[in-house]
C-alpha positions as CSV (number, residue, x, y, z in Angstrom):
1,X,-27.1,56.4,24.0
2,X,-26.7,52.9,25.8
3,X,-30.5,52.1,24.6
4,X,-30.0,53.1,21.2
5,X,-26.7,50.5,21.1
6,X,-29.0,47.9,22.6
7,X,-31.2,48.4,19.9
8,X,-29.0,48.3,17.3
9,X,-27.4,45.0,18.8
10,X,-30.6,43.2,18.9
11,X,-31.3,44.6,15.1
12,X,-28.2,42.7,14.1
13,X,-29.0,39.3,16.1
14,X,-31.9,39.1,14.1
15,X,-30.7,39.6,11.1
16,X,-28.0,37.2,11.7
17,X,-30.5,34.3,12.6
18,X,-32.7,35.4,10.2
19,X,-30.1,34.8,7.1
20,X,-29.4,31.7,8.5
21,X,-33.2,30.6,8.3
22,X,-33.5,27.5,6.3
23,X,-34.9,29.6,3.2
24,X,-31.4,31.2,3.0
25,X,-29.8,27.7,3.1
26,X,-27.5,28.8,5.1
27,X,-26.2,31.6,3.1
28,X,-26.6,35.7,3.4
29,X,-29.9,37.1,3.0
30,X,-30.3,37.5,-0.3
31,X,-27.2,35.3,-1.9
32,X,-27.9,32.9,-4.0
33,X,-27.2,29.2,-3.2
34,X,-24.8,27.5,-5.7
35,X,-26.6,24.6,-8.2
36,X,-24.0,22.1,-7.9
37,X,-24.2,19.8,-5.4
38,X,-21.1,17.8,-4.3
39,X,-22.0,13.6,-4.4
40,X,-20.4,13.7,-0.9
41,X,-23.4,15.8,0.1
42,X,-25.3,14.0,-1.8
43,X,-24.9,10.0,-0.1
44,X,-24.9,12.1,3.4
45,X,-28.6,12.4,2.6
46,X,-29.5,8.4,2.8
47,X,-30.1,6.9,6.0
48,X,-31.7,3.6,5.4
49,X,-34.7,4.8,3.7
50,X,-36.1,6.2,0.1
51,X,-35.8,9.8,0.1
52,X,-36.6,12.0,-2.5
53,X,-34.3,15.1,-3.3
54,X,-34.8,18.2,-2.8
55,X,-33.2,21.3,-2.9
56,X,-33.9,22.0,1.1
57,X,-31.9,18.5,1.2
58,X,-29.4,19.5,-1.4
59,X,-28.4,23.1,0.0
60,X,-29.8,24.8,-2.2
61,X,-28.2,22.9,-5.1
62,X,-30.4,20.9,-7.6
63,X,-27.7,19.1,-10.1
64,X,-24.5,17.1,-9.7
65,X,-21.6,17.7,-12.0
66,X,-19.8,14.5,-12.6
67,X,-17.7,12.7,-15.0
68,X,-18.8,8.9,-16.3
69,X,-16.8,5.7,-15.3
70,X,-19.7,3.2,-16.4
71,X,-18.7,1.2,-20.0
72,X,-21.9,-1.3,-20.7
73,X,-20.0,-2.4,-24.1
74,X,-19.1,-5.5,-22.9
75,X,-21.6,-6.3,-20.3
76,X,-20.1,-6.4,-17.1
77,X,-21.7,-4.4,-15.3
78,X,-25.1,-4.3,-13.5
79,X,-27.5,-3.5,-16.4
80,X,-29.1,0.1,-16.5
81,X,-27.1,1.7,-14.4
82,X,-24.7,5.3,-15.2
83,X,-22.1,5.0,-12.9
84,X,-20.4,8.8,-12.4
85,X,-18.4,10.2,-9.4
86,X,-17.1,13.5,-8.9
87,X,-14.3,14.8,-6.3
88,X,-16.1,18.4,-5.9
89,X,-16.0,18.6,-2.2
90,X,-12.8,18.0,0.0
91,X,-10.8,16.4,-2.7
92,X,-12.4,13.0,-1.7
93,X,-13.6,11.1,-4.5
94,X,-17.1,9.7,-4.4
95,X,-19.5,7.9,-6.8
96,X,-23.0,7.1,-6.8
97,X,-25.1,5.1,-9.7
98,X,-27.7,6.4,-11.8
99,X,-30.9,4.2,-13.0
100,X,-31.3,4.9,-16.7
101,X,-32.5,1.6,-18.0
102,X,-30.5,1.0,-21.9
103,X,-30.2,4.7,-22.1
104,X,-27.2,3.9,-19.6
105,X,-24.7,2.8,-22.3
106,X,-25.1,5.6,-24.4
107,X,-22.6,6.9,-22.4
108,X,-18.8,6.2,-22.7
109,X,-15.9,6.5,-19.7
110,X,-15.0,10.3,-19.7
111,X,-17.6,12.2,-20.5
112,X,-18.7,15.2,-18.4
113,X,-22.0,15.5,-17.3
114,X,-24.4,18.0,-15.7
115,X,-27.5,16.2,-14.3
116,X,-30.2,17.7,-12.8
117,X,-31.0,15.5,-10.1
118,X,-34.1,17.6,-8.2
119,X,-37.4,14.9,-7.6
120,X,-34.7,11.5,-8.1
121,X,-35.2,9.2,-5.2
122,X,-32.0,8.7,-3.5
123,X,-32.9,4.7,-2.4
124,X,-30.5,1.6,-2.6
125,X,-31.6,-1.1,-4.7
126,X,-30.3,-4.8,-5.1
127,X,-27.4,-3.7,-2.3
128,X,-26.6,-0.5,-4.7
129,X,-26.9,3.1,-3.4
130,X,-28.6,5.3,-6.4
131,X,-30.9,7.5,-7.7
132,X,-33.9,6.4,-9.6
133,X,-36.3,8.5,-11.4
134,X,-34.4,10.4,-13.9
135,X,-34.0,10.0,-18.0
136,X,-31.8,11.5,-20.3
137,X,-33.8,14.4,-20.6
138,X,-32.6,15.5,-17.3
139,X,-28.6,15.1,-18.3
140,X,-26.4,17.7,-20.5
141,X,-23.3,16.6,-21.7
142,X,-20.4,19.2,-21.6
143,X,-17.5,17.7,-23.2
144,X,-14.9,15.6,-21.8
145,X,-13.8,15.0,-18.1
146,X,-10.9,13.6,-16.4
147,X,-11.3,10.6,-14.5
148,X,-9.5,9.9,-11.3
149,X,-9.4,6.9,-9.4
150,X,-9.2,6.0,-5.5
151,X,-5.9,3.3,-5.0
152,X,-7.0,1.7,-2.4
153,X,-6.1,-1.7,-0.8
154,X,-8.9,-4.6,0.3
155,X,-9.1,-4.0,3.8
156,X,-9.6,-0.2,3.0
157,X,-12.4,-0.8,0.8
158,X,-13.9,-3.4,3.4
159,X,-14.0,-1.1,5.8
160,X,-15.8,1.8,4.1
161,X,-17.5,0.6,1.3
162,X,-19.5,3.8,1.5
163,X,-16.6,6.0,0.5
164,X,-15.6,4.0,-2.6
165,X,-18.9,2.5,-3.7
166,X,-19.6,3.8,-7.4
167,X,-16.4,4.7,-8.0
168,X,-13.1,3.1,-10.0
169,X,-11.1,1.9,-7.7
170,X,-7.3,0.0,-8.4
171,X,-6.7,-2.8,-6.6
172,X,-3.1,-3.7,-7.1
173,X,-0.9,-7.3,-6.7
174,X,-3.9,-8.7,-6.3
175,X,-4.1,-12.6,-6.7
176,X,-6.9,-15.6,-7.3
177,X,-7.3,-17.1,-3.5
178,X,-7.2,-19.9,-3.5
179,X,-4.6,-20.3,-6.3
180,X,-6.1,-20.9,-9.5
181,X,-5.3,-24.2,-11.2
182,X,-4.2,-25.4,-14.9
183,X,-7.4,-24.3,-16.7
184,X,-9.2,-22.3,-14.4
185,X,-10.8,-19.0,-16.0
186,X,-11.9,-15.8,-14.0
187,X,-15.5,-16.4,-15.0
188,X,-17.9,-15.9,-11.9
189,X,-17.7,-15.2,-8.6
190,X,-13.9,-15.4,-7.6
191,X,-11.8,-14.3,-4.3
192,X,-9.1,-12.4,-4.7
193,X,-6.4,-11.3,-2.2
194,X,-3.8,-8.2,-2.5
195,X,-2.1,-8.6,1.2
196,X,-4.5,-6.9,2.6
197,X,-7.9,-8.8,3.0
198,X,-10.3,-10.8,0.4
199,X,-13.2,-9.9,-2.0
200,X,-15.3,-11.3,-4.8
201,X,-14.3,-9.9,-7.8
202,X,-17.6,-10.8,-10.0
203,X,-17.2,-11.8,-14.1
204,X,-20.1,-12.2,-16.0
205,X,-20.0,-15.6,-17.7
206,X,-21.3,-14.3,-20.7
207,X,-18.4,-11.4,-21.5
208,X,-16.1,-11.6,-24.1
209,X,-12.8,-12.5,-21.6
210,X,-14.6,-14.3,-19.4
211,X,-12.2,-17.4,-20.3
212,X,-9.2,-15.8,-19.2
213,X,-6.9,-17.5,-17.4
214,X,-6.2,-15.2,-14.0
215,X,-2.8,-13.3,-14.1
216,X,-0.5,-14.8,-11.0
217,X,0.0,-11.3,-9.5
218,X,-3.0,-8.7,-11.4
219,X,-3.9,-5.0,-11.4
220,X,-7.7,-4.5,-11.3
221,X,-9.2,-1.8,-12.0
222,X,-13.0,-2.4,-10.6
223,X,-16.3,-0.8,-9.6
224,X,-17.8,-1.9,-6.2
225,X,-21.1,-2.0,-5.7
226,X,-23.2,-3.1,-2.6
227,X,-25.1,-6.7,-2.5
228,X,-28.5,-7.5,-1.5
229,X,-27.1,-9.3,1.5
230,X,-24.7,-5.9,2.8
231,X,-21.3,-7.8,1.2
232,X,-19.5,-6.3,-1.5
233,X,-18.4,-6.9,-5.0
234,X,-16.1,-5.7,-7.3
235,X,-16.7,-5.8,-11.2
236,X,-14.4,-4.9,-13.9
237,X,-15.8,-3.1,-16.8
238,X,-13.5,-4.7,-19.8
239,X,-10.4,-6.7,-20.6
240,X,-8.0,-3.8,-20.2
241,X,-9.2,-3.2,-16.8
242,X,-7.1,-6.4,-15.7
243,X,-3.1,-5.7,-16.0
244,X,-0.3,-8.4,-15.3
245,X,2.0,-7.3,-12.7
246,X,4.1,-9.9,-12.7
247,X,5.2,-12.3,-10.2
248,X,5.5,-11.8,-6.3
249,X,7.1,-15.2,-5.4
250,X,10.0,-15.1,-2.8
251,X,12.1,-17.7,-1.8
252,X,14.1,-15.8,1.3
253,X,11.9,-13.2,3.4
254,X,13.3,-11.2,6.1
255,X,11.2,-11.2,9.1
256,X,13.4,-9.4,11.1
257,X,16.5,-7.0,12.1
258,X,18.6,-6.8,15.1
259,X,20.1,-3.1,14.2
260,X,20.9,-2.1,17.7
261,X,22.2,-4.8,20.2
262,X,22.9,-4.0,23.7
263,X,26.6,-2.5,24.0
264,X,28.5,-2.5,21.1
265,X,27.2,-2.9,17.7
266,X,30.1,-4.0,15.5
267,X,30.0,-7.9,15.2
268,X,26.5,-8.5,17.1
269,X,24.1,-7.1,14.7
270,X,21.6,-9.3,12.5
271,X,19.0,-10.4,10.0
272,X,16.4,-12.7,10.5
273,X,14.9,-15.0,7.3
274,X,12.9,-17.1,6.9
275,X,13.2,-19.8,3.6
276,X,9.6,-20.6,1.3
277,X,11.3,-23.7,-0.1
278,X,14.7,-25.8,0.9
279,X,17.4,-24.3,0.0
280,X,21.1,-25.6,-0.2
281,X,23.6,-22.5,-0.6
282,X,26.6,-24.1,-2.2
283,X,23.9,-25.2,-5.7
284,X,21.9,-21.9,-5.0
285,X,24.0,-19.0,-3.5
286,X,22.4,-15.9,-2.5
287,X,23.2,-12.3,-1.4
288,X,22.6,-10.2,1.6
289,X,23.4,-6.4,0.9
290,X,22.9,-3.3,3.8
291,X,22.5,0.3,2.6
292,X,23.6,3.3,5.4
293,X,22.5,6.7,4.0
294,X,24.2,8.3,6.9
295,X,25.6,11.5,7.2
296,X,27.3,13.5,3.8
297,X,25.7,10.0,2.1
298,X,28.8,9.2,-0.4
299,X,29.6,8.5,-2.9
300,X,26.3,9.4,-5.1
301,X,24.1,6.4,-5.3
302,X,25.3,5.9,-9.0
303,X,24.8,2.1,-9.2
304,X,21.9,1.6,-6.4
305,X,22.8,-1.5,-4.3
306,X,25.6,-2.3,-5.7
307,X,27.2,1.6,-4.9
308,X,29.8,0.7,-2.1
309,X,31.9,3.1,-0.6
310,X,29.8,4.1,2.5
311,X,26.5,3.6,0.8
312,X,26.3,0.1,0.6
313,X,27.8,-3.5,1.8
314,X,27.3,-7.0,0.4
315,X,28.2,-10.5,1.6
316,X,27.7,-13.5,-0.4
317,X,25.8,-16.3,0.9
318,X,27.2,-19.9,-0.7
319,X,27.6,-22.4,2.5
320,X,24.6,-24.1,4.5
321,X,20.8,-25.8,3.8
322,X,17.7,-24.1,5.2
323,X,14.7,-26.3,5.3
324,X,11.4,-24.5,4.3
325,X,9.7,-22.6,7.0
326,X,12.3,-22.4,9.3
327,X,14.2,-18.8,10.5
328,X,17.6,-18.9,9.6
329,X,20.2,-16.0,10.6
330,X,22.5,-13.8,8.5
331,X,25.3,-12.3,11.3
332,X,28.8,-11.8,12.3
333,X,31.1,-13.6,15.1
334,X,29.1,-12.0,18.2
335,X,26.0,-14.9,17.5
336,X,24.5,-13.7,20.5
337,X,20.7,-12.7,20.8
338,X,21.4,-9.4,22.1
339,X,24.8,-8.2,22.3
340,X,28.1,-9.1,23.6
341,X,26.6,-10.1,26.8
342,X,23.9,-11.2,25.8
343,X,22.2,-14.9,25.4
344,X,24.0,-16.7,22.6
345,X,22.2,-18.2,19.5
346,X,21.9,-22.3,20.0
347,X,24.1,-24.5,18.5
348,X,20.7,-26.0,16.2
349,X,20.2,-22.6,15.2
350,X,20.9,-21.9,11.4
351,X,23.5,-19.2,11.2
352,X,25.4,-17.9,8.4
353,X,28.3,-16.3,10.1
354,X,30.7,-13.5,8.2
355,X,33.4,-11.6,10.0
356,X,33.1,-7.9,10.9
357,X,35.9,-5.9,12.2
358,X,35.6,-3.8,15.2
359,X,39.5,-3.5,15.2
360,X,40.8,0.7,16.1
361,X,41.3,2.5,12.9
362,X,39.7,-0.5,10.6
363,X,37.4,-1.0,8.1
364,X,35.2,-3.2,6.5
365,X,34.4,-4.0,2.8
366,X,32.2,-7.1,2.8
367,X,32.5,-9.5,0.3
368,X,33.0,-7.4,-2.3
369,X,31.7,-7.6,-6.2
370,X,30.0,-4.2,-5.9
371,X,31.0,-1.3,-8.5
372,X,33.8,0.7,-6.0
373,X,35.1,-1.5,-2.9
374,X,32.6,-0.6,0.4
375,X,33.7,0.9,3.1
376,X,31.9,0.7,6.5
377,X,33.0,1.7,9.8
378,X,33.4,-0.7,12.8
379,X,29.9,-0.1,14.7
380,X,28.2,-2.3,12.6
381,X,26.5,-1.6,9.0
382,X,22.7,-0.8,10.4
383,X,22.3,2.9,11.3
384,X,20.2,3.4,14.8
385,X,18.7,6.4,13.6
386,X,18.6,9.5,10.7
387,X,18.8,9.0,7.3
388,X,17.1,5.1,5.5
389,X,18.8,2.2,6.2
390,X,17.8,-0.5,4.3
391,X,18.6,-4.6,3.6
392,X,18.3,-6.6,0.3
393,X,18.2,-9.9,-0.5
394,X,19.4,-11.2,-4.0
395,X,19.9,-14.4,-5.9
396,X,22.9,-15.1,-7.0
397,X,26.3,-13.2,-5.7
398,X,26.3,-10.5,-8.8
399,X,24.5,-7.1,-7.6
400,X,24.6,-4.8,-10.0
401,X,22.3,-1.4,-10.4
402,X,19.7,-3.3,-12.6
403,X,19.6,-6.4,-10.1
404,X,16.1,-7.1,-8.7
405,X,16.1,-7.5,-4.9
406,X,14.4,-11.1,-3.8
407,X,13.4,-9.4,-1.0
408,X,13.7,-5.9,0.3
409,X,13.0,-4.0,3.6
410,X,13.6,-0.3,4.6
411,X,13.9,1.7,7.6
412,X,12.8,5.6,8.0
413,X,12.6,7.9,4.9
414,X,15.3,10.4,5.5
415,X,17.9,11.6,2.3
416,X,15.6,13.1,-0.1
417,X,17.3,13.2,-3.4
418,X,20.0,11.8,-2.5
419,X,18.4,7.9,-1.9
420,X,16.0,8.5,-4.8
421,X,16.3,11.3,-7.7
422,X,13.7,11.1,-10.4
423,X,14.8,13.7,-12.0
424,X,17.9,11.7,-13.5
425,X,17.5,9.8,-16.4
426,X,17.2,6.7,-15.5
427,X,16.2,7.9,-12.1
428,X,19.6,6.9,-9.2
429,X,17.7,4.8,-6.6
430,X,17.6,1.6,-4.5
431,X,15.3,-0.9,-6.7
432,X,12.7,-2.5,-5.4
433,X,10.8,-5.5,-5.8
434,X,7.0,-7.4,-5.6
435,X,6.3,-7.9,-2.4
436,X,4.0,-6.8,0.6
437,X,5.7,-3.6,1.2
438,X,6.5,-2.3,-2.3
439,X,5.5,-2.2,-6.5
440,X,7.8,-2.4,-9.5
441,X,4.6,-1.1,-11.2
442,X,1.6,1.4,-10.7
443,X,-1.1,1.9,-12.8
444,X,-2.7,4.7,-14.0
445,X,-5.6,6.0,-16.5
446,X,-4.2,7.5,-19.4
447,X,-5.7,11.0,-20.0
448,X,-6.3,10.6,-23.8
449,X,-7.8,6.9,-23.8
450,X,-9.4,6.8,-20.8
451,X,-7.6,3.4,-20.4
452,X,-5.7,1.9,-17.8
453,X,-1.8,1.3,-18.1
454,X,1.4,0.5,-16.1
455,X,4.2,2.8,-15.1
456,X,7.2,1.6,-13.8
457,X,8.2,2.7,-10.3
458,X,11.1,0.8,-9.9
459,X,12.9,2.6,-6.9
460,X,12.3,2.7,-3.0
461,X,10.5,6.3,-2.9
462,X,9.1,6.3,-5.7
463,X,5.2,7.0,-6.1
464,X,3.8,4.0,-3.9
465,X,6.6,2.9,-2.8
466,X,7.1,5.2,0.4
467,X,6.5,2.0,3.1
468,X,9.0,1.7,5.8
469,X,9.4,0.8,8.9
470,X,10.6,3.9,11.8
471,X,13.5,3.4,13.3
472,X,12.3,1.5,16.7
473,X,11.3,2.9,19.8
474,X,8.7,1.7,22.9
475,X,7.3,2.7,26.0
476,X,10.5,2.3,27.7
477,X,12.6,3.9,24.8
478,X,10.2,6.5,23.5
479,X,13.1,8.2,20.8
480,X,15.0,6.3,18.8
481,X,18.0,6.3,20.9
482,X,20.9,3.9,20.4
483,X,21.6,1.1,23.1
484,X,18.1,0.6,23.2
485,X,18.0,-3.5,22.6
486,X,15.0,-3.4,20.1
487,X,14.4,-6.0,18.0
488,X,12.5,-5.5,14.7
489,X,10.5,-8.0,14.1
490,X,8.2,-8.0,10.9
491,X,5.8,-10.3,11.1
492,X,3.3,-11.6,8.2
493,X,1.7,-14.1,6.9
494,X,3.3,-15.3,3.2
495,X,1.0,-17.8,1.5
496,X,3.3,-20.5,-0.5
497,X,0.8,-22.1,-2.8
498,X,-0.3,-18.5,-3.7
499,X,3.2,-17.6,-4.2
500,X,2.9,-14.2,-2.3
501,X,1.9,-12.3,1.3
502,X,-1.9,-12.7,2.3
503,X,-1.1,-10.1,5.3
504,X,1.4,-7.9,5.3
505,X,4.1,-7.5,7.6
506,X,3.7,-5.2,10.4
507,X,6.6,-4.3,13.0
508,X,6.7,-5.4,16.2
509,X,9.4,-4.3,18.2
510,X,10.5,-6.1,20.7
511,X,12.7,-4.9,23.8
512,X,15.3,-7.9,24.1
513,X,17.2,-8.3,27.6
514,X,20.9,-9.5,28.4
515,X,19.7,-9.8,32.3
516,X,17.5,-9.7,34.4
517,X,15.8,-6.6,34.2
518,X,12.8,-4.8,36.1
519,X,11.6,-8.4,36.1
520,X,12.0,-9.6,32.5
521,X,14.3,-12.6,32.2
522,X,17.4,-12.7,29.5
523,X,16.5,-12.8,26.0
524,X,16.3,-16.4,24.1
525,X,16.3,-17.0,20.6
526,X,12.2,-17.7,21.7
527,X,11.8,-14.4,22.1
528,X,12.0,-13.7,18.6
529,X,11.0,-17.0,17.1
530,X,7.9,-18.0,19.1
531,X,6.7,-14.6,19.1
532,X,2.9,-14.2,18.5
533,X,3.7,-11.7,15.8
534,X,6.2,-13.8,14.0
535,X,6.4,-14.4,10.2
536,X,5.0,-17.3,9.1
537,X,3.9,-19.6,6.3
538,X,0.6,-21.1,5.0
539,X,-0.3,-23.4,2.3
């Protein structure tokens, strides 16, 4: 009996490694490999040199199902080339181009193709990774496709230009760098800059809206391809593929928040600003407004920032000149870099000081203006943890629901529906603005026109709008526990000739002292202003 089982255990071992013999690609004996072939798979198979393909190479599979993104009409594009991607495998979306000589613009965005790919060389010509050696003969059409599209941000497509190669990409608030002057046109080789990093967005003089003048703040929907010399390029296929989003100038930033001084709160928190131009407050008031989603979050957010009740605070700003490039500070009486007890701000140091009560039994309602009086406890109005907190900045001392923050930050995500409902009409939200952290406007590629177009996203939560920074913590203060003296610092790099952030802000957070402690000296105002990860400002 025992030699009989260790027969029919060694009869099953060989069968097993026999069905996974490469003549089985990999499947059961006798199963039948499927013919599609994901383009994943597919650019897997290059590794510096021409290869041809085969199905051995192409597990089994001998044709790629994909959907066209290429539009020769206006000439854009490198000549000859089909330029399809597919999202078969993984979900990922991947491209590759297609050598077809002029039979390349017989096809239009949209269109769904099956194309048998077996005996193409797989090779990367003038920079571009695609497969030569195929006609028309080898491609079926089969109707109409939808085409998606990779959102993806400079640096991301810097640094793996293999995964979105071939493929349409958006790149969004995107600007000319350096800033385009009175008469310049996007014709040619020109840099551009979302925030994120640089790239060569590449016009062909001879297009139809090659004379454009560049949008300040642009939408591009783009193809990359590869470069002889291993750089990258992005073209556009068409007018509509460029989209103005506007403008993402700011006068005020916030580089950083103070939400949990040592000790006490009430009266010693703070914002840190920084100013992009002089600015006197008594010609050109401003706003500072705090939102605290904690707890039962009331009342509803029925006017956005300018809610009240517990939801939201507002002081006006109308008193004091801030030179350009210098931090200034929005805080109470405390004016102390951390706490009570801690260092105080210098007399030099530009402070715009309100009141906030820490009395027994009070409370505090700002400055008012808002649509029902606020009503904040005495700790201070930053939560330390739970629920989104978040801080505006508006011109002008009216906030209403349709005001447009001048700048806007948020901490943590929590609240759900109750910081951002969509499904109200209009949506009940905390509005947003351009800048390095959030979009008034995404774009998408209408399903019927194969176009691109904007949609408003106008709230913080909304689709692309989800940025924030956690509530802080370090090494020393590994959960976000209150008394934990961490500052927030969020520093960037805001260009002022450009007239918007050429690298985003990033937190830093930085454990602030009141003595010394475990060898760190009391917190000064350099600490937070001398920083190697401040905010600062280039021309």
């Amino acid at each position: 009996m025992k030699s009989l089982l260790k027969l029919l255990l060694l009869i099953c071992i060989a069968a097993a490694i026999n069905g996974c013999k490469k003549g089985g690609y990999g499947n059961y004996p006798g199963g039948v490999p499927y013919d599609v072939v994901a383009l994943l798979d597919v650019r897997t198979i290059y590794h510096g040199e021409d290869v041809t393909l085969t199905r051995d190479l192409m597990f089994g599979g001998s044709k790629i199902g994909v959907v066209v993104i290429s539009d020769h009409a206006e000439g854009n594009l490198p000549p000859g080339l089909l330029v399809v991607q597919d999202s078969r495998r993984l979900d990922l979306l991947r491209g590759i181009s297609i050598e077809l000589g002029p039979a390349a613009a017989n096809y239009k965005p949209g269109d769904s193709l099956l194309i048998d790919v077996l005996g193409g060389v797989l090779t990367r010509k003038d920079g571009i990774l695609m497969i030569t050696g195929l006609s028309e003969s080898h491609i079926a059409k089969k109707g109409r496709g939808v085409i998606n599209v990779n959102t993806v941000n400079i640096a991301q497509l810097l640094a793996k230009p293999e995964d979105y190669e071939s493929t349409l990409c958006i790149l969004n608030k995107s600007s000319f760098n350096p800033a385009p002057q009175p008469g310049d046109v996007i014709s040619g080789a020109k840099v551009i800059n979302d925030g994120f990093a640089n790239v060569t967005l590449y016009t062909d003089p001879g297009v139809s809206y090659a004379n454009m003048a560049p949008y300040g703040l642009g939408a591009y929907v783009v193809i990359p391809f590869g470069k002889p010399d291993g750089s990258l390029e992005v073209r556009t296929r068409n007018a509509d593929d460029m989209l103005n989003m506007g403008s993402s100038a700011q006068d005020i930033l916030i580089t950083g928040i103070m939400a949990d001084p040592k000790g006490s709160d009430g009266g010693q928190e703070y914002v840190q600003l920084m100013a992009t131009k002089d600015i006197d407050f008594s010609v050109t008031p401003y706003s500072i407004v705090v939102c605290n989603n904690a707890g039962a979050s009331t009342p509803a957010l029925d006017a956005g920032w300018a809610t009240g009740g517990q939801r939201t605070i507002k002081w006006n700003i109308t008193s004091g000149v801030v030179p350009k490039g210098k931090f200034f500070y929005f805080g109470f009486q405390g004016r102390k870099i951390n706490g009570n007890a801690g260092t105080p701000f210098p007399p030099d140091a530009i402070f715009i000081q309100k009141t906030y009560s820490t009395s027994s039994g009070s409370t505090n309602a700002g400055d008012g203006g808002l649509v029902r009086p606020s009503n904040f406890g005495t700790s201070g109005p930053f939560a330390n943890s739970g629920n989104a907190s978040g801080v505006a900045i508006f011109k002008g001392t009216t906030v209403t629901e349709q005001s447009v923050p001048v700048d806007v930050l948020f901490i943590a995500s929590g609240g759900g529906a109750s910081i951002y409902d969509p499904s109200l009409n209009p949506p009940r939200g905390y509005r947003i603005c351009n800048n390095d952290w959030y979009s008034m406007y995404s774009v998408v590629i209408n399903p019927e026109t194969y176009k691109p177009e904007t949609i408003p996203y106008l709230y913080y939560r909304s689709p692309g709008n989800t940025t924030f920074m956690p509530y802080a913590t370090n090494e020393r203060h590994p959960t976000a526990a209150t008394d934990a003296s961490l500052f927030n610092m969020m520093g960037g790099v805001y260009n002022v000739t450009l007239g918007r952030w050429t690298t985003a802000r990033k937190q830093t957070v930085v454990e602030l002292f009141q003595v010394e402690t475990d060898g760190f000296p009391p917190a000064t105002i350099d600490d937070i202003e001398k920083h190697p990860n401040v905010t600062r400002l280039e021309e």
